[in-house]
N, C-alpha and C positions, 0 to 999 in steps of 0.2 A: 504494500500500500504506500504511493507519494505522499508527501506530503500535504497536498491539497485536498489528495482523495480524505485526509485523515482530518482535516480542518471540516470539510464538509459529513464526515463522520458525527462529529465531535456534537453538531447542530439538532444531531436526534431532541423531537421534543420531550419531556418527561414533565406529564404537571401535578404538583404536588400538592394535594389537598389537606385539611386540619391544622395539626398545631407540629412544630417538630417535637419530638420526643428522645431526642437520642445525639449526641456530639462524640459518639463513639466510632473512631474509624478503626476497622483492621486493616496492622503494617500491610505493607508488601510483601508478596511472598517473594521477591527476591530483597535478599537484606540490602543490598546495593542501590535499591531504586529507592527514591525521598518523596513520590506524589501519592496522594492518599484520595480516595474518593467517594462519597456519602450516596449518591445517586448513582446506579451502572449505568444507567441509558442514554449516557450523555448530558445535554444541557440539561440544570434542574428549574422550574415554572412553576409559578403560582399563579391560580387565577381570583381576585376580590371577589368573595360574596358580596360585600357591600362597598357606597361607599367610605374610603377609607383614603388614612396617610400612610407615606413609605413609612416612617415613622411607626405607625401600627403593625404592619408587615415585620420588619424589623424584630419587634419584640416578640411577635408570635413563634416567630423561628429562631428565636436567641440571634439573631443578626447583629452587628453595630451599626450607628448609624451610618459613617462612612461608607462604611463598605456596601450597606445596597444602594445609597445616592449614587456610588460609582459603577456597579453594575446596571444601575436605570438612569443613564446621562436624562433620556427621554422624557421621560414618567413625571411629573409634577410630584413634589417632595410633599406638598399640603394637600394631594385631591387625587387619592388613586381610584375611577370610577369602577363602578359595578363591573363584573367581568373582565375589566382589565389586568392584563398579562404580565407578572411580573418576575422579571431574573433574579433566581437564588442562587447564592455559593455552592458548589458542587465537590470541584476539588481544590485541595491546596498541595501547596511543596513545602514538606519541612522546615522551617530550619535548621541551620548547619552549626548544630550544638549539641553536646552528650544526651543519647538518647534515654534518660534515666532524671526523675524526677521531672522538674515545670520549667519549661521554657515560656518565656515572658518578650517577646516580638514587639517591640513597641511602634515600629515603622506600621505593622501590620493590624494595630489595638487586636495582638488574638497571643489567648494562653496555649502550650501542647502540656498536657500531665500524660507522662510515663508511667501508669501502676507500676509497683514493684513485683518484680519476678525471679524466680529462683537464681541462685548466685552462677552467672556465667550462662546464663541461658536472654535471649535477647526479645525484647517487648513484642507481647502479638497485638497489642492494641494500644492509640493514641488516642485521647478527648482534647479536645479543641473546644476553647469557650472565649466568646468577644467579650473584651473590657476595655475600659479608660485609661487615658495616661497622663502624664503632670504635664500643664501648659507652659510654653514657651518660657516665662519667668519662672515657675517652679517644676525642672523637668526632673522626669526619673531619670535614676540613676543607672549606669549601666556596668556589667558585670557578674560573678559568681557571689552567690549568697545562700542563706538557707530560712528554712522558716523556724523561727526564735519561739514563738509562742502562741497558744490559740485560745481566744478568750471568744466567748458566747453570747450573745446580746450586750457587744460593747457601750461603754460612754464613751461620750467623747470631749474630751478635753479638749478647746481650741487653742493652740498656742500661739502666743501672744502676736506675733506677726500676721497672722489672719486674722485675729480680734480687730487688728488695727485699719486690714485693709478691708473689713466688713462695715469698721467704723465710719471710714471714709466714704462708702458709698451709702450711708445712713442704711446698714443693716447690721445694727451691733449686736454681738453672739454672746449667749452667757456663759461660765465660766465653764458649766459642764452645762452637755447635751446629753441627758438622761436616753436610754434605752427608747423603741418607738418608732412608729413610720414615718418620723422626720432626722430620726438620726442620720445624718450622712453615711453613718458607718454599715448602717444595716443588721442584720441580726449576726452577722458572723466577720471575725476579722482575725488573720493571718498573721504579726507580726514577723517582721523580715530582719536577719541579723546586718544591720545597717545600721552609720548615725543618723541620729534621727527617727522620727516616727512615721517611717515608712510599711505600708502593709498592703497585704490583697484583701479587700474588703467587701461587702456587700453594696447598698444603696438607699438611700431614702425614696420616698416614693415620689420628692420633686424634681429629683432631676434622673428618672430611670430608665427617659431616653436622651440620655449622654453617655449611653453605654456604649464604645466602638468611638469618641473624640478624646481629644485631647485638649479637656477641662479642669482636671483635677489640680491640688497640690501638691503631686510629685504620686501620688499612692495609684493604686489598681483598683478598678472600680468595678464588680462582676454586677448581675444580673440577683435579686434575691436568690433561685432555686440553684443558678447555677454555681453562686458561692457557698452555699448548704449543701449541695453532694459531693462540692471541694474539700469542705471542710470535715467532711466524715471519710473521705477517702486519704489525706495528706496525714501524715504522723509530723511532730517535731523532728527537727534533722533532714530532712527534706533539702535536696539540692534546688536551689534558684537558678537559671539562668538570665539575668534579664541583657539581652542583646536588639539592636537595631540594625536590622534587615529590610530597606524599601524592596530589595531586588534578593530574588531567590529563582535559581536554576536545582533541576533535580530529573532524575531519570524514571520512567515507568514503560517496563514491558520494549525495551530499546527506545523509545521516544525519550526525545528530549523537550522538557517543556522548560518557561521562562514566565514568571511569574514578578509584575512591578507593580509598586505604592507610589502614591503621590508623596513629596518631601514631608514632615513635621513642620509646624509654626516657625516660622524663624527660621527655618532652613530651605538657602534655594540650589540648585545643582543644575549642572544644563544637560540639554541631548547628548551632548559630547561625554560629557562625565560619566552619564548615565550607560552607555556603551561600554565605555572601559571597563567600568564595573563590572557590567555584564558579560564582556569577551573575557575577563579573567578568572570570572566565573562558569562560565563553558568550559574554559582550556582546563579548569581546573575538576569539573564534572568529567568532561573526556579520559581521564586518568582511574577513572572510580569501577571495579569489579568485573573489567573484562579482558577475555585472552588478549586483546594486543599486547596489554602489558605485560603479561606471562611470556609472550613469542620474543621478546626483548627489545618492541619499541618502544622506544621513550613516549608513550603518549600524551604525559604532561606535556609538552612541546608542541604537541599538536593542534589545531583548533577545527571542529569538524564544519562540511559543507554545506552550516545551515540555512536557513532562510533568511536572506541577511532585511527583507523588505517586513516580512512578518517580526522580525526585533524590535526593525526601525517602530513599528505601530504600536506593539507591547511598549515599548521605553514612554513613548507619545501618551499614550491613553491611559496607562499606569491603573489599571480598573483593575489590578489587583485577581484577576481570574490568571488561572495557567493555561499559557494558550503554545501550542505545538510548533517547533521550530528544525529540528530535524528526526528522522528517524535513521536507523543502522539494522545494518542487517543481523540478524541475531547471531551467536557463536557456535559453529559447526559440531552438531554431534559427535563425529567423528574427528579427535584434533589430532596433529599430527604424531608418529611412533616416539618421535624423539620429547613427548610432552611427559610431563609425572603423571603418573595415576591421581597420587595424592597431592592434591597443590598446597595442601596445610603444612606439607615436610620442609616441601623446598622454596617457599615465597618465605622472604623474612618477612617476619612479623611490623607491622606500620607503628612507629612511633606514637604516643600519647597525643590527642590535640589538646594545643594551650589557648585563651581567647587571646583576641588581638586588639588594640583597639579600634579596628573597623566594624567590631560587633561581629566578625565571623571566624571562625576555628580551623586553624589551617596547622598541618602538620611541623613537625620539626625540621 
């Protein structure tokens, strides 16, 4: 299958009716590939019983707000009418961070939790849940962390810097925000080993469609239910990763998809930039879980013959869906006499990844 044929593949409709119930993806069955997929039939669709805002959409499907504004450029953000058709997220591409505990994507407002699984055995399932992020003045932090502590229908204490800047805008906060559907914090809150009173939190009920921007004071803002099955699922000790990723490249079934965000607040970057990132991230996916590298080409080196026009439009429209850019042929059953039986003997072993500060984990 070309690449075209697989673009026009990809268009299958799927429409999806009720409420989502589910943020549970299974891995790939090849450990190599990073795209994960919630609907098999291609594009996923919803159609308005009533009418409604993306906004309402949105929360039905645990969405953020972002990210379905940008899969419905079209769609009127205040007036989605009756029957009108509306695009859901379907797949994503990992992040390129230790597959074990919660990664924290802020480029992308979207969490991955790793359940834990037996020692040396590798995750068969990722949950993916949209959240909020610290605004321009007060941005989350980036880096490894863990979760410090978990308290239940927190207070909330405003510290003094927000008192002041609530003051200013004549909305003065008291000193504690008792438990309640106006707590900001929501019924469940994560404490993160950071300075600072940084946590994954839940939501009051007035701003619980800001879930998926970046509004916050630096903290992570879930959805009520979706921070309630967090928080019964996460022990203390729990590794954090919080990294920023607008651009993530990942493999499934030999395709190669390419997946981009619009910048954060305060951050502009050009097409050009945006490229480079992305060609070093291809060159550096080309390198990931197949024979060339065993036959002993350097594939890192390589950059494959993708669609360079289909990039140019992902980089452009940044709508955050993974959209197909090359395919390969897949790796001959039959490889040649002179190969190992066992590749686990004679491939050394790949160094430890360490983060960097570009927000991505790249080998030694």
């Amino acid at each position: 299958m070309n690449i075209r044929a697989l673009l026009a593949f990809t268009l299958l409709l799927s429409v999806i009716g009720g409420h989502a119930n589910a943020t549970t993806y299974a891995m790939p069955e090849n450990s190599s590939d990073s795209v994960i997929t919630q609907y098999p039939d291609g594009m996923a669709l919803t159609r308005a019983d009533q009418n409604e805002t993306l906004l309402d959409v949105a929360r039905r499907f645990l969405l953020g707000q972002t990210e379905i504004v940008r899969l419905n450029p079209d769609v009127d953000r205040w007036l989605v009418k009756k029957g009108e058709i509306v695009r859901l997220s379907n797949r994503r591409i990992l992040p390129d961070s230790p597959r074990n505990g919660i990664t924290l994507n802020i480029s992308e407002y979207r969490m991955y939790y790793y359940p834990p699984t037996k020692k040396g055995q590798a995750p068969q399932q990722v949950m993916s849940y949209a959240h909020g992020v610290g605004r321009q003045d007060w941005k989350t932090p980036l880096g490894k962390t863990k979760v410090a502590r978990k308290i239940m229908n927190p207070a909330w204490h405003p510290p003094e810097s927000i008192r002041r800047e609530h003051a200013a805008n004549g909305d003065p906060l008291p000193l504690v925000v008792p438990p309640g559907p106006h707590n900001p914090l929501g019924t469940r809150a994560l404490h993160l080993a950071l300075p600072g009173e940084y946590r994954i939190h839940g939501t009051d009920i007035d701003k619980i469609h800001g879930i998926g921007m970046q509004i916050t004071h630096g903290c992570v803002r879930m959805y009520p239910e979706d921070v309630e099955a967090l928080y019964d699922m996460v022990s203390v000790g729990t590794p954090v990763y919080i990294v920023k990723q607008p651009i993530k490249v990942g493999w499934l079934n030999n395709v190669l998809y390419v997946e981009a965000h619009p910048d954060l607040e305060g951050e502009e970057t050009t097409l050009d930039q945006r490229f480079a990132v992305a060609l070093g991230l291809i060159q550096k996916a080309n390198n990931i879980g197949r024979d060339r590298e065993y036959a002993g080409v350097d594939a890192a080196q390589e950059v494959p013959d993708f669609d360079q026009q289909v990039l140019n439009k992902v980089l452009k429209e940044q709508s955050g869906e993974p959209i197909a850019i090359y395919e390969r042929l897949p790796p001959l059953e039959d490889m040649s006499s002179s190969m190992p039986t066992d590749l686990s003997t004679s491939v050394p072993a790949k160094p430890a990844r360490q983060a960097s500060p570009d927000g991505y984990f790249h080998g030694n």
